[in-house]
mmJSON file of the N, C-alpha and C atoms, coordinates in Angstrom:
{"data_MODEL":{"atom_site":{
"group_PDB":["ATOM","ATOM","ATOM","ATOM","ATOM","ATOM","ATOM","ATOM","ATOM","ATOM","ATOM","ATOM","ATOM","ATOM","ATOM","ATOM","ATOM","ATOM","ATOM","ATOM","ATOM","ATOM","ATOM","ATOM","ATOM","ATOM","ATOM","ATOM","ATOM","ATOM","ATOM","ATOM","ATOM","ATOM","ATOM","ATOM","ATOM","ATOM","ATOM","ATOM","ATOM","ATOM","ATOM","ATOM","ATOM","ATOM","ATOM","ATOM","ATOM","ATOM","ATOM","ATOM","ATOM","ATOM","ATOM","ATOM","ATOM","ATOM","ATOM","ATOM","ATOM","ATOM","ATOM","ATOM","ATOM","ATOM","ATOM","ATOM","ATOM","ATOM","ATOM","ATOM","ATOM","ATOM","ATOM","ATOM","ATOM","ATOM","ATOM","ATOM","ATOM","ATOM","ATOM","ATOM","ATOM","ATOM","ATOM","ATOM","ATOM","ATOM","ATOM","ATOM","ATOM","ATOM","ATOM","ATOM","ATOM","ATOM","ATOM","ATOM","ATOM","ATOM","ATOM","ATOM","ATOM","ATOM","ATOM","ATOM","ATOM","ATOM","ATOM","ATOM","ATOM","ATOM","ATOM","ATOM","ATOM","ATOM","ATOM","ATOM","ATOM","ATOM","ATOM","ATOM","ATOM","ATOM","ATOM","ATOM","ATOM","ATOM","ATOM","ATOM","ATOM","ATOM","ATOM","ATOM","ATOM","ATOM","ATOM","ATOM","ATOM","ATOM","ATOM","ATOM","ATOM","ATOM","ATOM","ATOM","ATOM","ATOM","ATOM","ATOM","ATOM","ATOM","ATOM","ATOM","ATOM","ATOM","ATOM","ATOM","ATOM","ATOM","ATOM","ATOM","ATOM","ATOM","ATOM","ATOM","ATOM","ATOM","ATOM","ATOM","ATOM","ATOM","ATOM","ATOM","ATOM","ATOM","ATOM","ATOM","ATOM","ATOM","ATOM","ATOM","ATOM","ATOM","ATOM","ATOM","ATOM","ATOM","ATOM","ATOM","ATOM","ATOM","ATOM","ATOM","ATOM","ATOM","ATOM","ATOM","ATOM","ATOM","ATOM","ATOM","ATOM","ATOM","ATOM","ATOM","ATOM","ATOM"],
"id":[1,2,3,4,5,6,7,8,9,10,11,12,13,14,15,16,17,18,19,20,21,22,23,24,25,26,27,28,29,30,31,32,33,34,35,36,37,38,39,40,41,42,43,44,45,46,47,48,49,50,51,52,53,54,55,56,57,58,59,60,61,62,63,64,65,66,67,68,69,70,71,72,73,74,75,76,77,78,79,80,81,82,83,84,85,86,87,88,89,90,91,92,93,94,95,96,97,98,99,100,101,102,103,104,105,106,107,108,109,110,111,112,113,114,115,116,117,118,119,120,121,122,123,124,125,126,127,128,129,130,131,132,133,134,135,136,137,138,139,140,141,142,143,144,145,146,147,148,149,150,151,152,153,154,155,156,157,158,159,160,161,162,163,164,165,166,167,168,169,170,171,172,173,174,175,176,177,178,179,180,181,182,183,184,185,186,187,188,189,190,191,192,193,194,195,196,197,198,199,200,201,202,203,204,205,206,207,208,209,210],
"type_symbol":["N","C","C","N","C","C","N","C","C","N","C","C","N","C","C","N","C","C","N","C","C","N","C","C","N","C","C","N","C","C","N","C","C","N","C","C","N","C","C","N","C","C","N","C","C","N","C","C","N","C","C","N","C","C","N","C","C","N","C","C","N","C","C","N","C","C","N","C","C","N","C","C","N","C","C","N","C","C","N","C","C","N","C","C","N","C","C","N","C","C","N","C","C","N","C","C","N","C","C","N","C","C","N","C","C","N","C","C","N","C","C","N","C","C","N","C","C","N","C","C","N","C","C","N","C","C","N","C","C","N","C","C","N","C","C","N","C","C","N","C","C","N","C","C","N","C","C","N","C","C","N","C","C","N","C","C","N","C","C","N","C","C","N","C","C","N","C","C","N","C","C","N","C","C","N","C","C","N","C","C","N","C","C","N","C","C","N","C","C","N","C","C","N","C","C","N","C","C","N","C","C","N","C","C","N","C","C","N","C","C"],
"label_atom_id":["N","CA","C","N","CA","C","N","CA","C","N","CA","C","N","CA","C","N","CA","C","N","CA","C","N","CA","C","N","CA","C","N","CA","C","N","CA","C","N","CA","C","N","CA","C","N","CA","C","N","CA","C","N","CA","C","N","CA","C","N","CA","C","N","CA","C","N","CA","C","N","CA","C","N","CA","C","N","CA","C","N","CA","C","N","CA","C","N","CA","C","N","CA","C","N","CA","C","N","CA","C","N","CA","C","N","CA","C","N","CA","C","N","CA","C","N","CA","C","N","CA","C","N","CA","C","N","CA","C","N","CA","C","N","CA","C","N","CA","C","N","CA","C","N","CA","C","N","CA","C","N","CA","C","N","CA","C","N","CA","C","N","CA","C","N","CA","C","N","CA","C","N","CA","C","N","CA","C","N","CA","C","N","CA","C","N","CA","C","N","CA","C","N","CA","C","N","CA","C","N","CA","C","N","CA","C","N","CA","C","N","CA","C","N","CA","C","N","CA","C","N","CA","C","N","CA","C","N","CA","C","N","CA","C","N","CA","C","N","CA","C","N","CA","C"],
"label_alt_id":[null,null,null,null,null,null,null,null,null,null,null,null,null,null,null,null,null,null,null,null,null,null,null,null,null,null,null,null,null,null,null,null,null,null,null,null,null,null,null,null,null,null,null,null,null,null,null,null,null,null,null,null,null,null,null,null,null,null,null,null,null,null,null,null,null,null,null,null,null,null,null,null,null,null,null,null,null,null,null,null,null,null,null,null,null,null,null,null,null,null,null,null,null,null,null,null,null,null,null,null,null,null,null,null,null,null,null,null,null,null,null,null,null,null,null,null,null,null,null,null,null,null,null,null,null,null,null,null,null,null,null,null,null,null,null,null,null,null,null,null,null,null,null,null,null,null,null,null,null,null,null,null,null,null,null,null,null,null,null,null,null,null,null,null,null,null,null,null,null,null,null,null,null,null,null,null,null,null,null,null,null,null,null,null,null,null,null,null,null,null,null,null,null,null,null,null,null,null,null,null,null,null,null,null,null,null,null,null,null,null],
"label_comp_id":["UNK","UNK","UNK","UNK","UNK","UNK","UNK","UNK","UNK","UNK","UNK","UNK","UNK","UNK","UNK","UNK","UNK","UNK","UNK","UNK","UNK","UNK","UNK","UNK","UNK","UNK","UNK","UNK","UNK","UNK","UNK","UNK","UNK","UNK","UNK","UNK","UNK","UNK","UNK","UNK","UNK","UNK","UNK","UNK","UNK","UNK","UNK","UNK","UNK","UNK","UNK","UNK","UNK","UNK","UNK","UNK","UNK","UNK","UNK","UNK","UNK","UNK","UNK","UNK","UNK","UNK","UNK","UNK","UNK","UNK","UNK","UNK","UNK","UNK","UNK","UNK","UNK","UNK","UNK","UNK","UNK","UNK","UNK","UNK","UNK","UNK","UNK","UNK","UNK","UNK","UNK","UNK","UNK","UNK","UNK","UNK","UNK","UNK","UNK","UNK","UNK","UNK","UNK","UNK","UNK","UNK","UNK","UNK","UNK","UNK","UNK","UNK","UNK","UNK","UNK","UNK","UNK","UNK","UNK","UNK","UNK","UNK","UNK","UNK","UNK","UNK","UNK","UNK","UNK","UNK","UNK","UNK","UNK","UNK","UNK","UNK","UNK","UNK","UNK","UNK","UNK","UNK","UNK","UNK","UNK","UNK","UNK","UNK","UNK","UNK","UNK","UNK","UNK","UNK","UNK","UNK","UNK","UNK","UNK","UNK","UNK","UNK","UNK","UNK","UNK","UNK","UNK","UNK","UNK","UNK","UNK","UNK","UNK","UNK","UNK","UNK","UNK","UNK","UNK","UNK","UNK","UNK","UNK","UNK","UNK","UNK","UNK","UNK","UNK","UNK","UNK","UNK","UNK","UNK","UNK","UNK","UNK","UNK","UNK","UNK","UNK","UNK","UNK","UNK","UNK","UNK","UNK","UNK","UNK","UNK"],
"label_asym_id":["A","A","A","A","A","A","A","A","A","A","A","A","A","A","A","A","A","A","A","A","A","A","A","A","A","A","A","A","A","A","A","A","A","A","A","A","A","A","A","A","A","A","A","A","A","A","A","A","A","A","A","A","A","A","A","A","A","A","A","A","A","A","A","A","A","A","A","A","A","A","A","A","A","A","A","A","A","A","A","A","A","A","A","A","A","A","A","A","A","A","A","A","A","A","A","A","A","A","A","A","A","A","A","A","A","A","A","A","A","A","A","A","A","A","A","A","A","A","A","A","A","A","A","A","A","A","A","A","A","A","A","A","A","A","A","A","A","A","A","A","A","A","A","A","A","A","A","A","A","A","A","A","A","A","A","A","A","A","A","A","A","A","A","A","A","A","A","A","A","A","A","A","A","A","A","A","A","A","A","A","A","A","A","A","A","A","A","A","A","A","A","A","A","A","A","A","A","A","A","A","A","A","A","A","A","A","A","A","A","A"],
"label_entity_id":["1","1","1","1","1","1","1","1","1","1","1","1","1","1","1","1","1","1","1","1","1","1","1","1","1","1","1","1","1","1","1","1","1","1","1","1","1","1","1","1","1","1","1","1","1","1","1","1","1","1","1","1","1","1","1","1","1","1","1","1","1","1","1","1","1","1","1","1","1","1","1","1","1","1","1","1","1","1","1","1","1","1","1","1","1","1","1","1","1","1","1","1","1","1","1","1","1","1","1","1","1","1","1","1","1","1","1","1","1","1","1","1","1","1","1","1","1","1","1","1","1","1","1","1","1","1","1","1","1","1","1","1","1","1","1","1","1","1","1","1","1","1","1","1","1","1","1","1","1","1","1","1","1","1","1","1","1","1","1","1","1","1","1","1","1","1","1","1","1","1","1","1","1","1","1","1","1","1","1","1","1","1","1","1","1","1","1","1","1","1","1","1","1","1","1","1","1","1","1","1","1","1","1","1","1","1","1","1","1","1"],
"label_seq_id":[1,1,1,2,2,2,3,3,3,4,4,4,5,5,5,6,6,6,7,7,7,8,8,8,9,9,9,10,10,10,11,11,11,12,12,12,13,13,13,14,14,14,15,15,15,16,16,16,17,17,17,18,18,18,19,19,19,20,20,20,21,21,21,22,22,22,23,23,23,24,24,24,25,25,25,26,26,26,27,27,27,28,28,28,29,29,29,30,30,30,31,31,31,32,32,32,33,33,33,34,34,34,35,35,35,36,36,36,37,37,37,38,38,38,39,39,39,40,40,40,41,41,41,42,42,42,43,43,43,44,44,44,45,45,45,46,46,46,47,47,47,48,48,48,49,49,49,50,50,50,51,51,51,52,52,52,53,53,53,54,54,54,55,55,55,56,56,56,57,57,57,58,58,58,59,59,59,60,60,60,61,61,61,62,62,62,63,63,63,64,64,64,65,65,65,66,66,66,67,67,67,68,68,68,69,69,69,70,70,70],
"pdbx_PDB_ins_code":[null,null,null,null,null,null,null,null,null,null,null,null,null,null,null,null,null,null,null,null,null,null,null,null,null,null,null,null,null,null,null,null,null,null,null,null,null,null,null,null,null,null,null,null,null,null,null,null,null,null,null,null,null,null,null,null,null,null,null,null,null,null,null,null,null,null,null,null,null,null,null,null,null,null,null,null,null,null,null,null,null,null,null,null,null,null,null,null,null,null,null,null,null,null,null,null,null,null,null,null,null,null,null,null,null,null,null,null,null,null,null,null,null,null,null,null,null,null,null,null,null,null,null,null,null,null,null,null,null,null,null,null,null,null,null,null,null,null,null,null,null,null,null,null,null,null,null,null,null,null,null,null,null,null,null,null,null,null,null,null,null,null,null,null,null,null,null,null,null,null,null,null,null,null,null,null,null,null,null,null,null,null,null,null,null,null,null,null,null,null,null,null,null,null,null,null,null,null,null,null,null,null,null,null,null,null,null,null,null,null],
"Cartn_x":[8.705,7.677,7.934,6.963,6.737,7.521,7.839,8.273,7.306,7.52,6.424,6.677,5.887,6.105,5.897,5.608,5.815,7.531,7.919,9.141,10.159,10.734,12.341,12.01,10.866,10.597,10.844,11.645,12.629,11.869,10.513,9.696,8.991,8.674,8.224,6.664,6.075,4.549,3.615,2.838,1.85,0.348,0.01,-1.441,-1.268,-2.377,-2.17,-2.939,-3.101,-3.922,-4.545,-5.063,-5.574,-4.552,-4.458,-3.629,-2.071,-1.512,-0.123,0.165,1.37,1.45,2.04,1.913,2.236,2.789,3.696,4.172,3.029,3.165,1.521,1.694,2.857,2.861,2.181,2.3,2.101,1.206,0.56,-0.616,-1.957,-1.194,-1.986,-1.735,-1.409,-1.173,-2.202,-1.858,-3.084,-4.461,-5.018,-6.168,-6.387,-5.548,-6.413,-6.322,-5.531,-5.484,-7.082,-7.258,-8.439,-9.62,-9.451,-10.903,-11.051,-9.611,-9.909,-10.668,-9.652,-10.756,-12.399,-12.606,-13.961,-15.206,-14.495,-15.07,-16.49,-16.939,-18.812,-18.428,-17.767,-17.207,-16.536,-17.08,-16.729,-15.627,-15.55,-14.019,-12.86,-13.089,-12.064,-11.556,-12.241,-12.279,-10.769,-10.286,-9.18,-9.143,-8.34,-8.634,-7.777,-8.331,-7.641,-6.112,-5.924,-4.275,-3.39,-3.915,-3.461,-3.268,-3.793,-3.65,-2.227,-1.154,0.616,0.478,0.676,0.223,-0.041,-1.265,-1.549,-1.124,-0.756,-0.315,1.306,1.547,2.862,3.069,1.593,1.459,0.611,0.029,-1.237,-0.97,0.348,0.736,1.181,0.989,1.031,-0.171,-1.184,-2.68,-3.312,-4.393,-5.038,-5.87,-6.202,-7.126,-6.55,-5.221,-4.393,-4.945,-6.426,-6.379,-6.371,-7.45,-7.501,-6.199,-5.086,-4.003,-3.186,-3.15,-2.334,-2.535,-3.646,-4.262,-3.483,-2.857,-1.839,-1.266],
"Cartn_y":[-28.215,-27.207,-26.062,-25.994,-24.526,-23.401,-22.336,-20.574,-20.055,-18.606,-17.485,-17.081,-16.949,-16.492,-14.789,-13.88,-12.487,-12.095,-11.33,-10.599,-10.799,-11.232,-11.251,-11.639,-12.589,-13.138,-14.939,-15.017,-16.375,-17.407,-16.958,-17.825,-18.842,-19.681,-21.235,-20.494,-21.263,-20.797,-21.527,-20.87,-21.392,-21.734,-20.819,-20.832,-19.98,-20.111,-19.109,-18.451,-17.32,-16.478,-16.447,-16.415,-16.17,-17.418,-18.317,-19.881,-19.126,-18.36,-18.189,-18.35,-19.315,-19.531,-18.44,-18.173,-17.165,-17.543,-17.212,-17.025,-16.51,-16.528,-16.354,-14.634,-14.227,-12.326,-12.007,-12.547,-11.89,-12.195,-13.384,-13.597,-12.616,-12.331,-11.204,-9.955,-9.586,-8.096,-7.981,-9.101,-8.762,-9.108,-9.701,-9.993,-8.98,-8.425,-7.185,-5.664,-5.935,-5.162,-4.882,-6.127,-6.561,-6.363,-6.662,-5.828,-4.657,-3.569,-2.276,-1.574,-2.737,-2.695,-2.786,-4.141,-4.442,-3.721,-2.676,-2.142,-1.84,-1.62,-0.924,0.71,0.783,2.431,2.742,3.652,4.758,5.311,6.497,6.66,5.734,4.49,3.519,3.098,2.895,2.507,2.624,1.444,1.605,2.108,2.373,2.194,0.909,0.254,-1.159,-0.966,0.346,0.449,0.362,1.12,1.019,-0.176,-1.264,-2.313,-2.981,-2.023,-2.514,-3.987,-4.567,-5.999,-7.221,-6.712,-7.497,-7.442,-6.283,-5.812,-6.891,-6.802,-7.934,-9.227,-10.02,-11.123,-11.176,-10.128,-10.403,-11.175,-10.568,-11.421,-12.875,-13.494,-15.099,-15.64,-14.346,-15.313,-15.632,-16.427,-16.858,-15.618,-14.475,-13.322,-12.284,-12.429,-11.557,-10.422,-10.757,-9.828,-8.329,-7.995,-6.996,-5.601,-6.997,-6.548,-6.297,-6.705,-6.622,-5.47,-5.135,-3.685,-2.486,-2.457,-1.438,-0.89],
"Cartn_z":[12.693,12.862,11.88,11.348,10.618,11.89,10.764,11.247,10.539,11.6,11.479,9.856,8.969,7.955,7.489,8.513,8.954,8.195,7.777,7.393,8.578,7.927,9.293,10.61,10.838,11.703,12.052,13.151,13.131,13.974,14.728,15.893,15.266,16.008,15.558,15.162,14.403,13.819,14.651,15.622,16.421,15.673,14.526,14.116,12.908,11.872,11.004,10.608,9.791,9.584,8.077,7.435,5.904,5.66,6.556,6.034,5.977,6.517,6.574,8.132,8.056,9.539,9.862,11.486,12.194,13.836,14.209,15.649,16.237,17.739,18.594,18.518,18.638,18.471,17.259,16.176,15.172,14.579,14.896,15.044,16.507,16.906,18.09,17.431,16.991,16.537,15.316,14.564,13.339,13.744,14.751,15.663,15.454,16.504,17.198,16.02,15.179,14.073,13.127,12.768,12.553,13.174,14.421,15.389,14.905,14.922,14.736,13.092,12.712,11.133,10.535,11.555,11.793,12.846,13.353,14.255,14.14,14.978,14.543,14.949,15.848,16.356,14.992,14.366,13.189,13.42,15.088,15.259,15.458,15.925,16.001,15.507,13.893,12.472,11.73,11.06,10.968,9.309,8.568,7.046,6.756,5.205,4.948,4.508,4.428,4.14,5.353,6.276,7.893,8.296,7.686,8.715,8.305,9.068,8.427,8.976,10.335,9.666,9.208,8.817,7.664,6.423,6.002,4.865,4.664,5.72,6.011,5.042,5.124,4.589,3.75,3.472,2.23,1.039,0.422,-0.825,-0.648,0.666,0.857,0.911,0.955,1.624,-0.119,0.285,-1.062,-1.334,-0.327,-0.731,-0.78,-2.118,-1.988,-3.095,-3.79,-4.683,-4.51,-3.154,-2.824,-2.387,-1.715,-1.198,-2.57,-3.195,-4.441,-5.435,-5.394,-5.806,-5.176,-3.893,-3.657,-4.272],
"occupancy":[1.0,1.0,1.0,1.0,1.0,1.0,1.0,1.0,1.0,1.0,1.0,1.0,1.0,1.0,1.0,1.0,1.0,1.0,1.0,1.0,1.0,1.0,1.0,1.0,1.0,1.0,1.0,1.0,1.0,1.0,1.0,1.0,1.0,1.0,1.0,1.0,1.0,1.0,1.0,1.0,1.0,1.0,1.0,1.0,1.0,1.0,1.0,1.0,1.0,1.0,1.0,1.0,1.0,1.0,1.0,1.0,1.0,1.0,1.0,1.0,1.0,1.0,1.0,1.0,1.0,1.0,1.0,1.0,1.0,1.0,1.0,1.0,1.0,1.0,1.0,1.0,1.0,1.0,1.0,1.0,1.0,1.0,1.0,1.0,1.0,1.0,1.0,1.0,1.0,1.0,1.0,1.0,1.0,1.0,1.0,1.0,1.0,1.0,1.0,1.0,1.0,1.0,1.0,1.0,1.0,1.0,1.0,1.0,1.0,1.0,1.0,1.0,1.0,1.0,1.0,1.0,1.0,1.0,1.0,1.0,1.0,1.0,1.0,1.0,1.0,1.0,1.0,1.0,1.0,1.0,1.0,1.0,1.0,1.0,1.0,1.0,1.0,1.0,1.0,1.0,1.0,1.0,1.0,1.0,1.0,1.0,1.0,1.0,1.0,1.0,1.0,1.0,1.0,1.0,1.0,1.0,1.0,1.0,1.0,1.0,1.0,1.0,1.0,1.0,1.0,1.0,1.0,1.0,1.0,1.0,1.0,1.0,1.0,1.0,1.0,1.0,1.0,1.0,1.0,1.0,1.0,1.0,1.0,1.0,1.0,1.0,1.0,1.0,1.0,1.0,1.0,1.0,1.0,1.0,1.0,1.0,1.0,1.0,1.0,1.0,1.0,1.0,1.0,1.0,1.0,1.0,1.0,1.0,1.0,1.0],
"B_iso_or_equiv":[0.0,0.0,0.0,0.0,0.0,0.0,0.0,0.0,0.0,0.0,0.0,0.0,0.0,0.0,0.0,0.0,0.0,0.0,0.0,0.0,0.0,0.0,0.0,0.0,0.0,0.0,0.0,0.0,0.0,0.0,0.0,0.0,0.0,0.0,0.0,0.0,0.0,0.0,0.0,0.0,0.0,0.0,0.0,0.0,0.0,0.0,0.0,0.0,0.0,0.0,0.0,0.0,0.0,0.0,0.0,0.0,0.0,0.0,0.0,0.0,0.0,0.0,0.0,0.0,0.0,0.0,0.0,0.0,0.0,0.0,0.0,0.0,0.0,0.0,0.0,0.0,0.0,0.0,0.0,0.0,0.0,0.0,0.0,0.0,0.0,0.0,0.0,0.0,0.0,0.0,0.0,0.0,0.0,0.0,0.0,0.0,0.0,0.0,0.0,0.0,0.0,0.0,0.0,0.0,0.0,0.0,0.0,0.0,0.0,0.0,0.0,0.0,0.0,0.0,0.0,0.0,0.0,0.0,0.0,0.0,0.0,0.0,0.0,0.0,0.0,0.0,0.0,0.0,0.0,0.0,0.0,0.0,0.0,0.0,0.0,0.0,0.0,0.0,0.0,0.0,0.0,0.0,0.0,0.0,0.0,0.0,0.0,0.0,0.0,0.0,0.0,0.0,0.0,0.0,0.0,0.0,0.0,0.0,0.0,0.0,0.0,0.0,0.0,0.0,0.0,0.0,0.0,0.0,0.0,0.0,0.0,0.0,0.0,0.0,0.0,0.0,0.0,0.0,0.0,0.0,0.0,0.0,0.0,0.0,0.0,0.0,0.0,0.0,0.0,0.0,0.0,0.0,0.0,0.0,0.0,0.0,0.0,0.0,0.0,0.0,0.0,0.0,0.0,0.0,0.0,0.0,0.0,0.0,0.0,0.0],
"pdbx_formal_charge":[null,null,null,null,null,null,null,null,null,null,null,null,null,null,null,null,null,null,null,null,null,null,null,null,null,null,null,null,null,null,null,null,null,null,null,null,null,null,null,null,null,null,null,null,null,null,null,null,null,null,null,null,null,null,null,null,null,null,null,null,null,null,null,null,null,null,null,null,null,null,null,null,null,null,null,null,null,null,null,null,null,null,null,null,null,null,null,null,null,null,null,null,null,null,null,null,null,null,null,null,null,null,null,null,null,null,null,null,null,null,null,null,null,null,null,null,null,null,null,null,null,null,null,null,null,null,null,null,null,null,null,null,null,null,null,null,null,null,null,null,null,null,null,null,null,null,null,null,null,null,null,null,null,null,null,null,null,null,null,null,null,null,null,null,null,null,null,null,null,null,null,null,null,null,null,null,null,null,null,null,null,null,null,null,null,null,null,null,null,null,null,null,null,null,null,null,null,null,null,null,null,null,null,null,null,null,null,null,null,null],
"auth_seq_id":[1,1,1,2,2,2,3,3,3,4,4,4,5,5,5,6,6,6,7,7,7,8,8,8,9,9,9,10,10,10,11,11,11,12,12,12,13,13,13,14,14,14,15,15,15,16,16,16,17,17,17,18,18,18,19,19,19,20,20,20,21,21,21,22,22,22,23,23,23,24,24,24,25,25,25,26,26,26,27,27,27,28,28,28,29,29,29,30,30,30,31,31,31,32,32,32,33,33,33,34,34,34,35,35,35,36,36,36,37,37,37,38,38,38,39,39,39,40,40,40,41,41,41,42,42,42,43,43,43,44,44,44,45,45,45,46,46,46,47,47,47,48,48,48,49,49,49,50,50,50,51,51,51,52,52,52,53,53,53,54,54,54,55,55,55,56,56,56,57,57,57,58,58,58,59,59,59,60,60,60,61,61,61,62,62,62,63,63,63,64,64,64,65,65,65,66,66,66,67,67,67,68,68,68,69,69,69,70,70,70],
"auth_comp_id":["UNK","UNK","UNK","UNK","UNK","UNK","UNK","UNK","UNK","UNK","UNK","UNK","UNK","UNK","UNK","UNK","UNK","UNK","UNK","UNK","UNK","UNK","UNK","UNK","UNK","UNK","UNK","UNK","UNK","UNK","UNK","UNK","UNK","UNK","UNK","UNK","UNK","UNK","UNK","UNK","UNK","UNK","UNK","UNK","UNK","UNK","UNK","UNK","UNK","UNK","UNK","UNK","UNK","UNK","UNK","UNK","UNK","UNK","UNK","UNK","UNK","UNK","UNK","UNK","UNK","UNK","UNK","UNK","UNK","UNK","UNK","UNK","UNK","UNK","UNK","UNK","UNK","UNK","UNK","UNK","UNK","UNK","UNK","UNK","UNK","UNK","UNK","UNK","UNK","UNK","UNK","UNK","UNK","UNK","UNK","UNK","UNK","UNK","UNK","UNK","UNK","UNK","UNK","UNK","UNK","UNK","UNK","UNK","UNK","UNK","UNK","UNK","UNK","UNK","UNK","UNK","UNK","UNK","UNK","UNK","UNK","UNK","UNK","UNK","UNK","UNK","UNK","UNK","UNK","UNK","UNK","UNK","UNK","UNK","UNK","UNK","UNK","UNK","UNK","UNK","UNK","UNK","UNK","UNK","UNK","UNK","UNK","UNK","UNK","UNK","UNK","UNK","UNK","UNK","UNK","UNK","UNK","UNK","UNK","UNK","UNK","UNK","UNK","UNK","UNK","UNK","UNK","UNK","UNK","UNK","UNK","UNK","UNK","UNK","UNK","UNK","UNK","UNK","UNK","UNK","UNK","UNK","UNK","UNK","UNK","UNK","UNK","UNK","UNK","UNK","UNK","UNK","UNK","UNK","UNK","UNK","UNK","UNK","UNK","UNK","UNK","UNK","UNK","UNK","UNK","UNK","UNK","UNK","UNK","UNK"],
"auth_asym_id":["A","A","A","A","A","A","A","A","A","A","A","A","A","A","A","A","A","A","A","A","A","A","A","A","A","A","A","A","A","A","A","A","A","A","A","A","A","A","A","A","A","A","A","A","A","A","A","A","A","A","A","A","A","A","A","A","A","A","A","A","A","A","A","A","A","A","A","A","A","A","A","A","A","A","A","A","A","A","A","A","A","A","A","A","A","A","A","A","A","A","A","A","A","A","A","A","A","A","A","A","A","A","A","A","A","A","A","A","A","A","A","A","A","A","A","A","A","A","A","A","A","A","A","A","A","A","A","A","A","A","A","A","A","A","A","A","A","A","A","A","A","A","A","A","A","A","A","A","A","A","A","A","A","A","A","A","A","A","A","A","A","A","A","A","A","A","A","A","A","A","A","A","A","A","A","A","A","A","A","A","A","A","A","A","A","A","A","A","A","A","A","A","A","A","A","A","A","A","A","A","A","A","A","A","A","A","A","A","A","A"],
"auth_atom_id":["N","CA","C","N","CA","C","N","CA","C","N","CA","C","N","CA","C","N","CA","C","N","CA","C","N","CA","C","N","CA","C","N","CA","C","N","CA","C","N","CA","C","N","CA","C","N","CA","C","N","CA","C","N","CA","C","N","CA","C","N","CA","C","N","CA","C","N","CA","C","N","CA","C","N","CA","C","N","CA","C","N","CA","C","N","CA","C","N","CA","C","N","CA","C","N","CA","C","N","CA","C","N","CA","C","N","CA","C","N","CA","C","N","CA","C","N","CA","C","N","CA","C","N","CA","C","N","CA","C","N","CA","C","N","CA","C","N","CA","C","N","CA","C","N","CA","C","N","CA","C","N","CA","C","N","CA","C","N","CA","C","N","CA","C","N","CA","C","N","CA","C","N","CA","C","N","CA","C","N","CA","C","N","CA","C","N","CA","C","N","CA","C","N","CA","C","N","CA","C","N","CA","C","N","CA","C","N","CA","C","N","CA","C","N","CA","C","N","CA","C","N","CA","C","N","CA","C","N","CA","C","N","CA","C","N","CA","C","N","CA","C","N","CA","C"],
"pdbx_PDB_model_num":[1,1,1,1,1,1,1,1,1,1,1,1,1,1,1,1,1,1,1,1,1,1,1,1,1,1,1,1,1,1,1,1,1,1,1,1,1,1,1,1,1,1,1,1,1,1,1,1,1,1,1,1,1,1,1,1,1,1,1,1,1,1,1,1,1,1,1,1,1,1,1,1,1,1,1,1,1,1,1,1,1,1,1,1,1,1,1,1,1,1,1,1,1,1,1,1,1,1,1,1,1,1,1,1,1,1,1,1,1,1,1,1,1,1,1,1,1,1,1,1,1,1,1,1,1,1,1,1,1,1,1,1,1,1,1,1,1,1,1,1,1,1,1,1,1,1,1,1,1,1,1,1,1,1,1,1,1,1,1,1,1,1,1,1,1,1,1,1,1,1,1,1,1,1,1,1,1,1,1,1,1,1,1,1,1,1,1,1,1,1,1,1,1,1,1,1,1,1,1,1,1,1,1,1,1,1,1,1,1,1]
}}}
């Protein structure tokens, strides 16, 4: 079995995200990270730098251009 591919993370990889596998935590955290990003509520609204993360794995995903612009 695949591992979480998250930073210093040692858990078996349940599912993945932008195609990087992920443990079920860290895969829940960027979920709901993401809701806050996608929000329709303006105050809830996250900015795309905030989302630490995702920011985690961006440079593994294939849509790393945006992230890479940092």
């Amino acid at each position: 079995m695949k591992k979480c591919c998250y930073p210093n993370c040692k858990d078996d990889a349940t599912s993945t995200w932008a195609l990087v596998p992920l443990c079920i935590h860290h895969h829940k955290s960027i979920e709901e990270e993401t809701d806050r990003y996608y929000t329709e509520d303006k105050a809830q609204r996250i900015p795309y730098k905030a989302r630490e993360n995702y920011m985690a794995i961006v440079k593994q995903t294939p849509f790393k251009t945006k992230g890479a612009q940092l």
